[in-house]
ChimeraX commands (.cxc) that place a marker at each C-alpha (Angstrom):
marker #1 position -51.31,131.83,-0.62 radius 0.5
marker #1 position -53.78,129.94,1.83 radius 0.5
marker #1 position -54.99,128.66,-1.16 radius 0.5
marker #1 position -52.02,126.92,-2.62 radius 0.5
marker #1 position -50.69,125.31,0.51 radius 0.5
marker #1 position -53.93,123.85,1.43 radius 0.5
marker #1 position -53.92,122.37,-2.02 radius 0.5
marker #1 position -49.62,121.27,-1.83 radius 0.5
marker #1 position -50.66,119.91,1.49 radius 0.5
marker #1 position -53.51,117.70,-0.01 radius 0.5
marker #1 position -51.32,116.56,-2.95 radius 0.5
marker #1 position -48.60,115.48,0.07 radius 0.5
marker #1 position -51.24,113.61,2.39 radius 0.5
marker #1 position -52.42,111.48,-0.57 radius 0.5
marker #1 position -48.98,111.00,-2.34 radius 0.5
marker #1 position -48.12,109.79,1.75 radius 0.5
marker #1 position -51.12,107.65,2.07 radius 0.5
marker #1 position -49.93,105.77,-1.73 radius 0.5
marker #1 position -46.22,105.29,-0.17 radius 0.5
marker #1 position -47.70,103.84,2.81 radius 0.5
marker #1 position -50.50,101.63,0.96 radius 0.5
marker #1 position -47.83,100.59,-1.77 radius 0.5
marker #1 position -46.16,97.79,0.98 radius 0.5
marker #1 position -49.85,96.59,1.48 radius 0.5
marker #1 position -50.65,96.20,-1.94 radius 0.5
marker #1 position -47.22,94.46,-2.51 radius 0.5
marker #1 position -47.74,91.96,0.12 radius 0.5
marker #1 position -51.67,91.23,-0.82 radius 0.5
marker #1 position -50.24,90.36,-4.60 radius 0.5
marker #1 position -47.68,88.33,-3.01 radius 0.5
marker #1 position -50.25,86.03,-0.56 radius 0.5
marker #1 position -52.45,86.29,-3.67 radius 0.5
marker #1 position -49.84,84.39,-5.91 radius 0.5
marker #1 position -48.49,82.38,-3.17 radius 0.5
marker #1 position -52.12,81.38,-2.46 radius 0.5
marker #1 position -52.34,79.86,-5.76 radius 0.5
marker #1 position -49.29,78.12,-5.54 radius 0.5
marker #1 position -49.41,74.25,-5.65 radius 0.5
marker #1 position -47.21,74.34,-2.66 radius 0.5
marker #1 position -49.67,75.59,-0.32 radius 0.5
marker #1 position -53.08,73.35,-1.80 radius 0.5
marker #1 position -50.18,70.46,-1.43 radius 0.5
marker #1 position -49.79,72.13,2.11 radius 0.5
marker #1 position -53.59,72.48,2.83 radius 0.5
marker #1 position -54.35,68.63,1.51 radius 0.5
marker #1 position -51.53,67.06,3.24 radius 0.5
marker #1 position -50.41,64.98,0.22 radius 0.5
marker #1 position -48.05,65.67,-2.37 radius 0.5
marker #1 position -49.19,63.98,-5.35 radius 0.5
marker #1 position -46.47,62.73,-8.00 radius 0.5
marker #1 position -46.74,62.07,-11.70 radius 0.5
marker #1 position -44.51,59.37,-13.18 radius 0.5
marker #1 position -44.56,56.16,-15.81 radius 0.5
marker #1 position -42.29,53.39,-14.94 radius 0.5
marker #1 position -39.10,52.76,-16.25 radius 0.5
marker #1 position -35.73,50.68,-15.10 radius 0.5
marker #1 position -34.41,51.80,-12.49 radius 0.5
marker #1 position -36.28,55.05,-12.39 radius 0.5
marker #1 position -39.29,53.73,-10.94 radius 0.5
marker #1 position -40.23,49.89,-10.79 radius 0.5
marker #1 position -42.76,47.59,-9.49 radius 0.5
marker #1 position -41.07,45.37,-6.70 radius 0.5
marker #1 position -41.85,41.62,-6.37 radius 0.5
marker #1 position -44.60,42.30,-3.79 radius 0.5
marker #1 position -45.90,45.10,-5.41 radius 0.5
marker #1 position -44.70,48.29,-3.94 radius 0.5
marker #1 position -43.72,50.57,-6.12 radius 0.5
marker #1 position -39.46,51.18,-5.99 radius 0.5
marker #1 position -36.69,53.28,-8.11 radius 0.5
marker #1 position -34.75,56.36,-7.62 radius 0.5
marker #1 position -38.03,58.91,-8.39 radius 0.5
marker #1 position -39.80,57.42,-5.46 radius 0.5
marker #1 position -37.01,58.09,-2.90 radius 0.5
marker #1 position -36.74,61.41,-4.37 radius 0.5
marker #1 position -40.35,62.25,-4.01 radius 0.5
marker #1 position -40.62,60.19,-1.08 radius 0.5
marker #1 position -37.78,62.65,0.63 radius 0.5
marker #1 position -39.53,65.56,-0.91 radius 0.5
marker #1 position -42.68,64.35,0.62 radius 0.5
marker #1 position -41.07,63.82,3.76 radius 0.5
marker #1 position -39.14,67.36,3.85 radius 0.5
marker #1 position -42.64,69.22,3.11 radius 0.5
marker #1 position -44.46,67.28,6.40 radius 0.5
marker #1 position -46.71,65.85,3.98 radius 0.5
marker #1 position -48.00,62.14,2.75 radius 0.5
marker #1 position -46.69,60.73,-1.24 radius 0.5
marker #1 position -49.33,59.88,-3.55 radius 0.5
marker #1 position -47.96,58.43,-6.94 radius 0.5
marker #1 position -49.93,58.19,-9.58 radius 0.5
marker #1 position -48.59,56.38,-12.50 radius 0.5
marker #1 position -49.41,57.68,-16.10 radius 0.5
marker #1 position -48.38,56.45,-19.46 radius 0.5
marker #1 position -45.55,58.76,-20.40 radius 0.5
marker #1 position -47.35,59.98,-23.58 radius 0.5
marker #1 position -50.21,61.62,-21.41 radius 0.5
marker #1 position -48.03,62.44,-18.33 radius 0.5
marker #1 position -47.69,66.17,-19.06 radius 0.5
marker #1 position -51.54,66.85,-19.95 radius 0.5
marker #1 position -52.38,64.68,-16.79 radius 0.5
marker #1 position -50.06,67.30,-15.14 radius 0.5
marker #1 position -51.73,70.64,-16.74 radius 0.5
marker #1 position -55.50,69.04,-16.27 radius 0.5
marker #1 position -54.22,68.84,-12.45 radius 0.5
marker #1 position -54.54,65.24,-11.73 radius 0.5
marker #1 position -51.16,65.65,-9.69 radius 0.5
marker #1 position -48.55,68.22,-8.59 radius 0.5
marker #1 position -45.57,67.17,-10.35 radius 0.5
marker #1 position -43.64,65.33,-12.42 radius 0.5
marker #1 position -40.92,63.45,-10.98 radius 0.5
marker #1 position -40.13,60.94,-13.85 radius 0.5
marker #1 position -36.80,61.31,-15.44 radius 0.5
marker #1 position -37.99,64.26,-17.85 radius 0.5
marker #1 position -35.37,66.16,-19.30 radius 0.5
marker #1 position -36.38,69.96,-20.49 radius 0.5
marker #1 position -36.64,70.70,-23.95 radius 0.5
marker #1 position -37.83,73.78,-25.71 radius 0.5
marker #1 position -41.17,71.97,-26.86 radius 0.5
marker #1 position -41.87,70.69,-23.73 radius 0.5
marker #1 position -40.99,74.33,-21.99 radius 0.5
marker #1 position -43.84,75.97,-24.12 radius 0.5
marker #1 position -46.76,73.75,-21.88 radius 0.5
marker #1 position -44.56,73.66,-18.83 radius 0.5
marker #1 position -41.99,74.59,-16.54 radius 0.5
marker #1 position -39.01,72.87,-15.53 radius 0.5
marker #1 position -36.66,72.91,-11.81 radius 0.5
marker #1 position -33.13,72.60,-12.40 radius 0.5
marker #1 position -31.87,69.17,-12.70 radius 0.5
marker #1 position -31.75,66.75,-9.84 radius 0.5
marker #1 position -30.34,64.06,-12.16 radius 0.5
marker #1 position -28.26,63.83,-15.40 radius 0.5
marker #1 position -28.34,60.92,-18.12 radius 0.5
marker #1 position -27.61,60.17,-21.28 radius 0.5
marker #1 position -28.86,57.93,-24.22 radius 0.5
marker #1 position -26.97,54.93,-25.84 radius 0.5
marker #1 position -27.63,52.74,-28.18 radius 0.5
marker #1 position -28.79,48.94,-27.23 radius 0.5
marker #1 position -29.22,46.31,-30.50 radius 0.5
marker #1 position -29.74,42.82,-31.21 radius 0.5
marker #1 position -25.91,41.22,-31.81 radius 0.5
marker #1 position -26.93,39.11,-34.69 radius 0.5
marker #1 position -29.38,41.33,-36.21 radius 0.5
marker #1 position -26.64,44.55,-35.93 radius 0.5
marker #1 position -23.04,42.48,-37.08 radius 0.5
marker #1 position -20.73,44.57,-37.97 radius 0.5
marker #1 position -22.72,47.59,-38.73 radius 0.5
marker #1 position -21.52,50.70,-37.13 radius 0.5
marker #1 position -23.89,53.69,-35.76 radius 0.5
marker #1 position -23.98,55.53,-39.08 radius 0.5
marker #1 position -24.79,52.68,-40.81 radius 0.5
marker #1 position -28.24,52.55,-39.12 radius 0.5
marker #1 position -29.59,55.38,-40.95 radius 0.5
marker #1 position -30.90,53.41,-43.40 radius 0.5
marker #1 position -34.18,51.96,-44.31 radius 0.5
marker #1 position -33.30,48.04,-43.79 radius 0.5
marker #1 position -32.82,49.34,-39.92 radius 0.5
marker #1 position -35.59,49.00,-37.06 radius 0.5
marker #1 position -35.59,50.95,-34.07 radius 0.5
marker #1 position -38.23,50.62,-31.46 radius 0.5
marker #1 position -38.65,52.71,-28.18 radius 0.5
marker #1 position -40.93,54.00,-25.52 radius 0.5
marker #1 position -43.61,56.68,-27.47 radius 0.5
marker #1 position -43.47,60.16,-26.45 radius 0.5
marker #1 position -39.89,59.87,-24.88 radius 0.5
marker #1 position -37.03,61.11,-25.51 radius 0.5
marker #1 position -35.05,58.86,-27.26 radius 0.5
marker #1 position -37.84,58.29,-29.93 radius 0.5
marker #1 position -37.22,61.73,-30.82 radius 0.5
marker #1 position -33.30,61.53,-30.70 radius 0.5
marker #1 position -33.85,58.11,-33.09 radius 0.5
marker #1 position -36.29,59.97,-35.58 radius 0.5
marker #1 position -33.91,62.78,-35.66 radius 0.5
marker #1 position -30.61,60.85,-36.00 radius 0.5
marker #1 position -31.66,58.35,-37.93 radius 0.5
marker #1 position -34.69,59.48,-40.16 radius 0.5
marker #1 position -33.92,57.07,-43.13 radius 0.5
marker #1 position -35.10,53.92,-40.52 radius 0.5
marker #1 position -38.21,52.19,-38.95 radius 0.5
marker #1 position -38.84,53.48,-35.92 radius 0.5
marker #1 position -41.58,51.25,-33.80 radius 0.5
marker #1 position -42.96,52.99,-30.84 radius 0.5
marker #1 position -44.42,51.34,-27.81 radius 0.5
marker #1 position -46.08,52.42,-23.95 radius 0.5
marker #1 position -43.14,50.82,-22.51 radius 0.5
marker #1 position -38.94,50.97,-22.19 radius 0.5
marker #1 position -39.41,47.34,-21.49 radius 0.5
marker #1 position -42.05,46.51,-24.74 radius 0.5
marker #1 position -39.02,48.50,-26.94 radius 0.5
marker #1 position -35.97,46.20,-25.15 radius 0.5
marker #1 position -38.15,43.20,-25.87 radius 0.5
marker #1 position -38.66,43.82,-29.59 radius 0.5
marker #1 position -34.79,43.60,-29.53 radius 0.5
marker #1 position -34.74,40.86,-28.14 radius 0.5
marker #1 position -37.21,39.35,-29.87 radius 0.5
marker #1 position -35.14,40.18,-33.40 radius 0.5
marker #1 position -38.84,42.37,-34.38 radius 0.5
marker #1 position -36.20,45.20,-34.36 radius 0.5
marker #1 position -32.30,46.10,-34.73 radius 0.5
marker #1 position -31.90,48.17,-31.84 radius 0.5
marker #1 position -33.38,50.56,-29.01 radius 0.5
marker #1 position -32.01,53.60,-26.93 radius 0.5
marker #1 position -32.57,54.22,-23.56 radius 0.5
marker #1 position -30.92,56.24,-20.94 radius 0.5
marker #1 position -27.75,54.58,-18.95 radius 0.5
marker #1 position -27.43,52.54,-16.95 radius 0.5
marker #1 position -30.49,50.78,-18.58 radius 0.5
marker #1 position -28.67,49.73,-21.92 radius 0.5
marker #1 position -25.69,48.31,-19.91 radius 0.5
marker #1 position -27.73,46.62,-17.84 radius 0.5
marker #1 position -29.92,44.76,-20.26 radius 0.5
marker #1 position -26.80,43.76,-21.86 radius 0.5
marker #1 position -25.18,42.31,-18.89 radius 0.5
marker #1 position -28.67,40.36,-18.39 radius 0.5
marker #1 position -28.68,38.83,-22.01 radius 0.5
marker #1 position -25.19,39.15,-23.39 radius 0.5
marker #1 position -26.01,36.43,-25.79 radius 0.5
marker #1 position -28.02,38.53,-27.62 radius 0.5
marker #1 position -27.47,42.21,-27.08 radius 0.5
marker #1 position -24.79,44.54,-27.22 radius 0.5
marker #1 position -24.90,48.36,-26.27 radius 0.5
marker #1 position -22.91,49.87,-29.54 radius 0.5
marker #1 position -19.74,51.62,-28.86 radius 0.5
marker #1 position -20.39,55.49,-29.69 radius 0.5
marker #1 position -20.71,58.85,-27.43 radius 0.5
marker #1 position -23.08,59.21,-24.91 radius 0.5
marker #1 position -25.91,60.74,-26.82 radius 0.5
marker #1 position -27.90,63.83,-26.06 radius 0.5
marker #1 position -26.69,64.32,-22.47 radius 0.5
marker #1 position -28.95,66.60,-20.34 radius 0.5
marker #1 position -30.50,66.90,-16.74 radius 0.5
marker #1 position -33.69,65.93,-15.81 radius 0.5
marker #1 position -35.88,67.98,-13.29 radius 0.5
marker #1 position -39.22,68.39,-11.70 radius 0.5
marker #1 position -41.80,69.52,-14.12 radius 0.5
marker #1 position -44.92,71.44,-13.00 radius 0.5
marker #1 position -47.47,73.74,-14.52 radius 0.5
marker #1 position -46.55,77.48,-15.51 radius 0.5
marker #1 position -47.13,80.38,-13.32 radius 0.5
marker #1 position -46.39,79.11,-10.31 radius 0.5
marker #1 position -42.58,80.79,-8.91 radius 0.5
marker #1 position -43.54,80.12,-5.58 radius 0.5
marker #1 position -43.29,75.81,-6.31 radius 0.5
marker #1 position -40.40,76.78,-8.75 radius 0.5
marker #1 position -38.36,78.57,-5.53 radius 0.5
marker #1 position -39.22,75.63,-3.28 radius 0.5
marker #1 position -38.40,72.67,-5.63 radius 0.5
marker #1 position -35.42,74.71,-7.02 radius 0.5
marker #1 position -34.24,75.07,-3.11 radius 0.5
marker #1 position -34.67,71.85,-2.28 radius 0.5
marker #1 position -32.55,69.91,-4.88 radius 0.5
marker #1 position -29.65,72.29,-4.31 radius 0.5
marker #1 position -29.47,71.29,-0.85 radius 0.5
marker #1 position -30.03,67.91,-1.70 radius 0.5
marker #1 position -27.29,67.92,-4.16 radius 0.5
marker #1 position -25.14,69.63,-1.57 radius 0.5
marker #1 position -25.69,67.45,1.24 radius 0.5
marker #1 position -25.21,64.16,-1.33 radius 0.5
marker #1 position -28.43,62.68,-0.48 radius 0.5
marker #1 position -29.27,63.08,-4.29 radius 0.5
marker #1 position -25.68,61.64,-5.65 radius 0.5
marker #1 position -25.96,58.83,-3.03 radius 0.5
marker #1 position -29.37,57.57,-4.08 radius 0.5
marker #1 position -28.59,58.44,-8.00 radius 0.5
marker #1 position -25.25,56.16,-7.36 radius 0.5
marker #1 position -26.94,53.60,-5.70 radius 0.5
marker #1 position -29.98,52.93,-8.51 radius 0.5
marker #1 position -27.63,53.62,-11.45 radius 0.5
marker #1 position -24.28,52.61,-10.43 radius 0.5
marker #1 position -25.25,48.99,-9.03 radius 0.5
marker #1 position -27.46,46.23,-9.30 radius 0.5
marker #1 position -27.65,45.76,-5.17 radius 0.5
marker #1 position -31.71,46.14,-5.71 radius 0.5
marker #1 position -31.73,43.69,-8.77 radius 0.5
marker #1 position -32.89,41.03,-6.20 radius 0.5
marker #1 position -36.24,43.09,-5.17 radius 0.5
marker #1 position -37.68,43.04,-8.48 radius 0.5
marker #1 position -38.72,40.33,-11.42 radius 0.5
marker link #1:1,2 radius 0.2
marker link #1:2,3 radius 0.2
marker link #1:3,4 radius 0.2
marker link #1:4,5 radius 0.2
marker link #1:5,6 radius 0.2
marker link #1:6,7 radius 0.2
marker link #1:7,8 radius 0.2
marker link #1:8,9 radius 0.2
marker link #1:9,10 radius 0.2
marker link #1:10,11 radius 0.2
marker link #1:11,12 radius 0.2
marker link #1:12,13 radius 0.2
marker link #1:13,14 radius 0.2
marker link #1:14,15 radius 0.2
marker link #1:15,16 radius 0.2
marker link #1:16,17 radius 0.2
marker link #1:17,18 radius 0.2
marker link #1:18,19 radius 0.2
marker link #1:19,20 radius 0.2
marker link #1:20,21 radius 0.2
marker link #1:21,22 radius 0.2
marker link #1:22,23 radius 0.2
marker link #1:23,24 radius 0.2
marker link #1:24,25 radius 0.2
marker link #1:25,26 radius 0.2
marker link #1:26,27 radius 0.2
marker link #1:27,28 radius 0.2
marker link #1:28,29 radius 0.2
marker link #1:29,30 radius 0.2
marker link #1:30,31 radius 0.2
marker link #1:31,32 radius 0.2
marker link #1:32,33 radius 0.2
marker link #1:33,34 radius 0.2
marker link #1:34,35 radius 0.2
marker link #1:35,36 radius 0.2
marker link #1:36,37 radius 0.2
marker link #1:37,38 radius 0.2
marker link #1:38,39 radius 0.2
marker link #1:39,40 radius 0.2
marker link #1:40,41 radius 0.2
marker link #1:41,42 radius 0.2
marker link #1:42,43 radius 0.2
marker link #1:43,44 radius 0.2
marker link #1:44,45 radius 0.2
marker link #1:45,46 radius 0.2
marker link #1:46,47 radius 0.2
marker link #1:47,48 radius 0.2
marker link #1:48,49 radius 0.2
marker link #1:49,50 radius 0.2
marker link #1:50,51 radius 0.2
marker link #1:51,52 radius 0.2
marker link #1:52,53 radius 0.2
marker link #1:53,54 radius 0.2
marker link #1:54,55 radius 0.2
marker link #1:55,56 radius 0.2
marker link #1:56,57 radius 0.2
marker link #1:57,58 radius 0.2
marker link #1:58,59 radius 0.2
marker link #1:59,60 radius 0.2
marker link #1:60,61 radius 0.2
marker link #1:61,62 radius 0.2
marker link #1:62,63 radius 0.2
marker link #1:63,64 radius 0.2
marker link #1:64,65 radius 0.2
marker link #1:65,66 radius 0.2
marker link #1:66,67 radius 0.2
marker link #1:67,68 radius 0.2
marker link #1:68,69 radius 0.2
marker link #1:69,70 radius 0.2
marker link #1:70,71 radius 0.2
marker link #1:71,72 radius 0.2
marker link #1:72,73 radius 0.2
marker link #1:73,74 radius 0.2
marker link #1:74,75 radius 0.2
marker link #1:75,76 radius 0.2
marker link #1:76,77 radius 0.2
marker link #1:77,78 radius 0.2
marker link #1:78,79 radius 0.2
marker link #1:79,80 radius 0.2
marker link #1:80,81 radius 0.2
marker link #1:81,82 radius 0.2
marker link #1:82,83 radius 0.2
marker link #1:83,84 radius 0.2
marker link #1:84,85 radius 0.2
marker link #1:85,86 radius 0.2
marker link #1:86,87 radius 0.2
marker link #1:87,88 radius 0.2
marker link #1:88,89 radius 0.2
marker link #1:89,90 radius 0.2
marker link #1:90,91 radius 0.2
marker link #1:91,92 radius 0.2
marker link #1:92,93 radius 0.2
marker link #1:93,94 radius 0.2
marker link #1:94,95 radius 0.2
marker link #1:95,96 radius 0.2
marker link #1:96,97 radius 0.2
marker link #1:97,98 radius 0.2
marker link #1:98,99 radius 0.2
marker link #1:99,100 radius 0.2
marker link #1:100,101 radius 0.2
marker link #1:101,102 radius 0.2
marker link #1:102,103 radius 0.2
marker link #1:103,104 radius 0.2
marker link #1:104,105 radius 0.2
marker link #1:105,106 radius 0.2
marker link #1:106,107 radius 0.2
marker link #1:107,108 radius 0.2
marker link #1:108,109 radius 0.2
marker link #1:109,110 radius 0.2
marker link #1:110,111 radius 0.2
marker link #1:111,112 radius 0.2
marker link #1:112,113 radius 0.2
marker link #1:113,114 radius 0.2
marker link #1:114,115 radius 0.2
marker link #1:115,116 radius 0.2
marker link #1:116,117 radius 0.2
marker link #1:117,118 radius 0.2
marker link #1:118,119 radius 0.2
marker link #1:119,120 radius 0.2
marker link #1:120,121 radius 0.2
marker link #1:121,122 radius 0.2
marker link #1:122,123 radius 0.2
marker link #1:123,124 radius 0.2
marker link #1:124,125 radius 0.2
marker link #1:125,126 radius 0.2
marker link #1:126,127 radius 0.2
marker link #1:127,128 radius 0.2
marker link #1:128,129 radius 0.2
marker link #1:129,130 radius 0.2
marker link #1:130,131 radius 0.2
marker link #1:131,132 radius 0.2
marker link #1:132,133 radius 0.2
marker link #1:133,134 radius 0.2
marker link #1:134,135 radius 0.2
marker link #1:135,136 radius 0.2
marker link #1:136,137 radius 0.2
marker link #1:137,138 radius 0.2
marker link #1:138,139 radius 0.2
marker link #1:139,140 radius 0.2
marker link #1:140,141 radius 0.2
marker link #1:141,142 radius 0.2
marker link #1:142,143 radius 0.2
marker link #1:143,144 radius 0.2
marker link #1:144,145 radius 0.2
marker link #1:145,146 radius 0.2
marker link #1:146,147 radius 0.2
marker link #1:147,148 radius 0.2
marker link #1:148,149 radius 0.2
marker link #1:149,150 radius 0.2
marker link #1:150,151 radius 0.2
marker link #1:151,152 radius 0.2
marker link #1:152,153 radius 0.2
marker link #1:153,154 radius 0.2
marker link #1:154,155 radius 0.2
marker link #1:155,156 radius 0.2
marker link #1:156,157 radius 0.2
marker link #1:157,158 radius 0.2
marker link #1:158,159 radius 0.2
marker link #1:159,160 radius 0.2
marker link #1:160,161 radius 0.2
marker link #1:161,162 radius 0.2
marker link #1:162,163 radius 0.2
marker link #1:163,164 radius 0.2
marker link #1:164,165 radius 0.2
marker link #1:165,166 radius 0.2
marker link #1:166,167 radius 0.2
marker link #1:167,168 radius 0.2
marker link #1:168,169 radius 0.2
marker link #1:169,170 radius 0.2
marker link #1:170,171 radius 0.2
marker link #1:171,172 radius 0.2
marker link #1:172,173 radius 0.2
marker link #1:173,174 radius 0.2
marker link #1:174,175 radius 0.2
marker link #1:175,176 radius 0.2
marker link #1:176,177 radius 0.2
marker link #1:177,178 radius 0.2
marker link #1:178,179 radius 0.2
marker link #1:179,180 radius 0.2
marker link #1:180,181 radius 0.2
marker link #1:181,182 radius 0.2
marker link #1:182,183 radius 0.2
marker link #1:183,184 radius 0.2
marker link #1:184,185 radius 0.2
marker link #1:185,186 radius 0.2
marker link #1:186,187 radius 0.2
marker link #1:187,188 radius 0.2
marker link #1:188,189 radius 0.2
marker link #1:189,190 radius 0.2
marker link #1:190,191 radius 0.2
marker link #1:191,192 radius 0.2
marker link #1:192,193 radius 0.2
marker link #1:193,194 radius 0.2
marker link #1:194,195 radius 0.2
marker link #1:195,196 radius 0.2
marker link #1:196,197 radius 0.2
marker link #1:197,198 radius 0.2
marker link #1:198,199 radius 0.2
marker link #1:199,200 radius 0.2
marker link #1:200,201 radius 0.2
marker link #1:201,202 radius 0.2
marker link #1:202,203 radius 0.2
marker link #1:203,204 radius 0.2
marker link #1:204,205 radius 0.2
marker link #1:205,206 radius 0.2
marker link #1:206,207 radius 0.2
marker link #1:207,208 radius 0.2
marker link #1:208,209 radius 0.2
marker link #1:209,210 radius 0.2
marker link #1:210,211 radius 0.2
marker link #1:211,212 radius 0.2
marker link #1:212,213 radius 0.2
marker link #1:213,214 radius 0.2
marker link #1:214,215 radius 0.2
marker link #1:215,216 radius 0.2
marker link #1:216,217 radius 0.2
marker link #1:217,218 radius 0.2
marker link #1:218,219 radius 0.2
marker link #1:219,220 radius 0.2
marker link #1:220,221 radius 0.2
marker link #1:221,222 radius 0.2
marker link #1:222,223 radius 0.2
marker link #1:223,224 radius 0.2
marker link #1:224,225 radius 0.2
marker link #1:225,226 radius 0.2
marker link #1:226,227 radius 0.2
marker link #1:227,228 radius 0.2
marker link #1:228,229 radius 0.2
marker link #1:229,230 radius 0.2
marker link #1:230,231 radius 0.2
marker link #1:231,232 radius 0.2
marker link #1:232,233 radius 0.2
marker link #1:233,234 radius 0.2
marker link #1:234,235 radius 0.2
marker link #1:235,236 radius 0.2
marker link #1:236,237 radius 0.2
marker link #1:237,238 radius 0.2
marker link #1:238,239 radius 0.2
marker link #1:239,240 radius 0.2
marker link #1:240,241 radius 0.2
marker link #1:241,242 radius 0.2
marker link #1:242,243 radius 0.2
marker link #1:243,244 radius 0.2
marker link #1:244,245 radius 0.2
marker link #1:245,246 radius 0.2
marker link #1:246,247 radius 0.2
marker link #1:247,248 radius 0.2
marker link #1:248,249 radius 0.2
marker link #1:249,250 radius 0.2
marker link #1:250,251 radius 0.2
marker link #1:251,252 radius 0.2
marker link #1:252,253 radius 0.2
marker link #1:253,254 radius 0.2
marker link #1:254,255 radius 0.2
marker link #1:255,256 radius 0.2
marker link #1:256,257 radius 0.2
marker link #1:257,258 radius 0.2
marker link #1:258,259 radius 0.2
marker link #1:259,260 radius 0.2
marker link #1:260,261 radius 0.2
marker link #1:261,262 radius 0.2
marker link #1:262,263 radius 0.2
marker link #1:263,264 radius 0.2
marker link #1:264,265 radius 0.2
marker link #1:265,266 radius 0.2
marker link #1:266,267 radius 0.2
marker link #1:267,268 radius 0.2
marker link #1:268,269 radius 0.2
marker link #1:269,270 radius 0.2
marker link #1:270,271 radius 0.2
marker link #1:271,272 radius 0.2
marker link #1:272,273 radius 0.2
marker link #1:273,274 radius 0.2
marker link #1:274,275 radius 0.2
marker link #1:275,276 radius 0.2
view
């Protein structure tokens, strides 16, 4: 009898010592993965380094240089909010997201909306911005062709490589050219130019480069195409900068800091004056 309650009593004192070493062990994983979090080396270096490739009025070169647009008051704020300095580093869209694996920044704060390709290399915040595509041509070149009538081989289409609306254009219109170029602006030009019958972009900047040259381009009258949000993109495995970033545009969208400077960039041309 001595015999069995020594041994029930051993079987309780180590089953005791797991229960109390289980809340240990759960808070050592938890530094662990916060630890590798890019929200504490961003915390550690004092900078929060940001991804994006300029585009109208997203992010923009002003007239003495400095670098102005809706992303960099967002990651400017963000920045700000985190008691840490903004680095930007600007990337040509088609390398943006392995420049964000290989770690040359912390995020990508560029107008990228999630899609299911792009959500197998990384991870997406929910949105802290919504757009949606429409169509911008040449008037003469277009006449009185109609958007289905562009799915035809006659038709050029030119737009920014890697982006989204080169992939909405090759998928909506597969029978056309499509011309793809490092720039929004190179695409808009090749409009202009009559090298091609039309572009898409995201709105406002379709309506806006009509307004600037309504002698020559028209944005076609049709739905807004593929509608979605965009959101912060950074690598996988990493819930601790997912729970911040995710945190931080809710408030932002609840305060209407984030509608005020989205309306302000895409709603008027008030800072048409600060760039070329």
């Amino acid at each position: 009898m001595t015999t069995k309650r020594t041994f029930l009593a051993g079987v309780f004192a180590i089953a005791t010592s797991a229960l109390v070493a289980l809340p240990a062990m759960a808070q050592q994983a938890t530094q662990a993965l916060s630890s590798e979090s890019v929200i504490e080396g961003v915390k550690e270096r004092g900078v929060l380094k940001i991804g994006l490739s300029l585009f109208v009025p997203w992010s923009m070169r002003a007239k003495n240089g400095d670098l102005i647009g809706f992303e960099l008051d967002v990651g400017r704020k963000l920045a700000e909010d985190m008691g840490v300095e903004v680095e930007f580093v600007e990337t040509a869209w088609d390398g943006i997201i392995p420049a964000l694996v290989s770690g040359k920044f912390d995020v990508i704060i560029s107008g990228m909306s999630w899609t299911p390709q792009r959500n197998l290399t990384v991870n997406f915040s929910d949105a802290y911005a919504y757009s949606g595509l429409k169509i911008l041509a040449n008037k003469e070149m277009i006449g009185n062709k109609t958007v289905a009538d562009l799915n035809d081989p006659s038709v050029t289409f030119a737009a920014r490589r890697g982006a989204t609306p080169a992939a909405v254009i090759a998928n909506m219109f597969p029978n056309a050219t499509l011309l793809q170029f490092d720039e929004d602006g190179a695409a808009t030009q090749e409009v202009l130019n009559g090298n091609a019958h039309a572009t898409m972009a995201s709105e406002p900047t379709p309506s806006r480069e009509a307004r600037n040259h309504p002698d020559t381009l028209v944005v076609m009258e049709s739905e807004m195409f593929n509608q979605s949000g965009e959101g912060f993109v950074f690598r996988k495995g990493d819930p601790d900068a997912e729970n911040y970033f995710n945190n931080w545009i809710a408030q932002n969208w609840r305060s209407g800091w984030l509608q005020a400077r989205h309306d302000y960039w895409f709603t008027t041309e008030d800072w048409a004056d600060q760039v070329q």
